[in-house]
C-alpha positions in Angstrom: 0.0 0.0 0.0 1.1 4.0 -0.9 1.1 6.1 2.1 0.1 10.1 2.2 2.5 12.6 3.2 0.2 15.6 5.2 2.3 18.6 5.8 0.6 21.0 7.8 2.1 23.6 10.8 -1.1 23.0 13.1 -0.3 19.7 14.9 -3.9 19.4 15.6 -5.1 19.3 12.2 -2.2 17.1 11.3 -3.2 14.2 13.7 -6.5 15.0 13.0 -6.0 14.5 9.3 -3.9 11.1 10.1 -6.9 9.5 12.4 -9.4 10.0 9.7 -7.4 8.7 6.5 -6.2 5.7 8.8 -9.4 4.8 9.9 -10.1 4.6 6.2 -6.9 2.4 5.6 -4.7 4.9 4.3 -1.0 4.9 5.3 -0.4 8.1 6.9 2.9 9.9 7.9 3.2 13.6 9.0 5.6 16.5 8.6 5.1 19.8 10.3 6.5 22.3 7.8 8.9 21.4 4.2 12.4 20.7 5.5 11.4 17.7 7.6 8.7 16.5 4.2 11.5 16.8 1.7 13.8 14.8 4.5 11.1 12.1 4.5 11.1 12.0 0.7 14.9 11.7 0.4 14.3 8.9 3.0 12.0 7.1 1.0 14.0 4.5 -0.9 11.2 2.5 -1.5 9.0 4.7 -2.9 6.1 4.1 -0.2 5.1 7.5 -0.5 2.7 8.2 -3.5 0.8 11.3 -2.6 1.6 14.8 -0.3 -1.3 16.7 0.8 0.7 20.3 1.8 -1.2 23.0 3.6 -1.5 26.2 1.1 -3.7 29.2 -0.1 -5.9 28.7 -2.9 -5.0 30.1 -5.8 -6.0 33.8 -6.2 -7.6 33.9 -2.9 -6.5 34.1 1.3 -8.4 31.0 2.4 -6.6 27.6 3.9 -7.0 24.7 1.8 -4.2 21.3 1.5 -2.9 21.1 -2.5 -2.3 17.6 -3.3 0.2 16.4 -5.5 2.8 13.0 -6.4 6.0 12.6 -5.4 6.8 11.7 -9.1 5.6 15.5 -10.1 7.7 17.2 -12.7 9.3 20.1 -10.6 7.5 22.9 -12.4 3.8 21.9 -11.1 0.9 24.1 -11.9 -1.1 25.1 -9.0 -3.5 26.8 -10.9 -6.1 23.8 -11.1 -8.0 24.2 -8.1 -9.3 20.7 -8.0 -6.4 19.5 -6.6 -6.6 21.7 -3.6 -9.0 20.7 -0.6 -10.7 24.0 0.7 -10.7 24.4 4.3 -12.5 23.3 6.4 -13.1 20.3 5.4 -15.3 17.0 6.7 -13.8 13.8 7.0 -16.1 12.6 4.0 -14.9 15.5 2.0 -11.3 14.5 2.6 -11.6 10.9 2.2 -13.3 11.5 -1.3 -11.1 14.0 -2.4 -8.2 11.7 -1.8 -10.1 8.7 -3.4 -11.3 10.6 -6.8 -7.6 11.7 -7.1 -5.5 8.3 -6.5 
């Protein structure tokens, strides 16, 4: 099974985030802010990480939402498509079905 990065400053919504996708069977691991996700990434020889959920803006606009992208993204990735960004707040059956129409 692939396993979702979240990266997200708020511990709370982090673990929040992990207890909902887990209790869905999703492998789950955290990172509170980009130094320690790329570290994981580097980490990841096996490649057990398929998907990274990153707390964000939405494009033109000041409200909180998580962009989700692949770790096998070509480096210039456009974050102009706003369905890959999850507006926040979001219910658990709005994240779970987010993740599960994009993987």
């Amino acid at each position: 099974m692939k396993t979702i990065m979240i990266v997200d400053d708020e511990g709370n919504i982090l673990e929040e985030i992990k207890k909902n996708l887990e209790k869905d069977n999703f492998q789950v691991i955290t990172a509170k802010n980009n130094r320690k996700a790329l570290e994981l990434i580097n980490n990841d020889k096996e490649d057990k990480i398929s998907h990274i959920l990153i707390d964000t803006k939405l494009p033109d606009s000041n409200k909180p939402a998580l962009f989700l992208l692949t770790t096998r993204s070509k480096m210039n990735i456009d974050t102009c498509k706003k369905d890959n960004f999850l507006e926040k707040p979001f219910t658990k059956t709005q994240l779970i079905d987010f993740l599960k129409n994009k993987i």
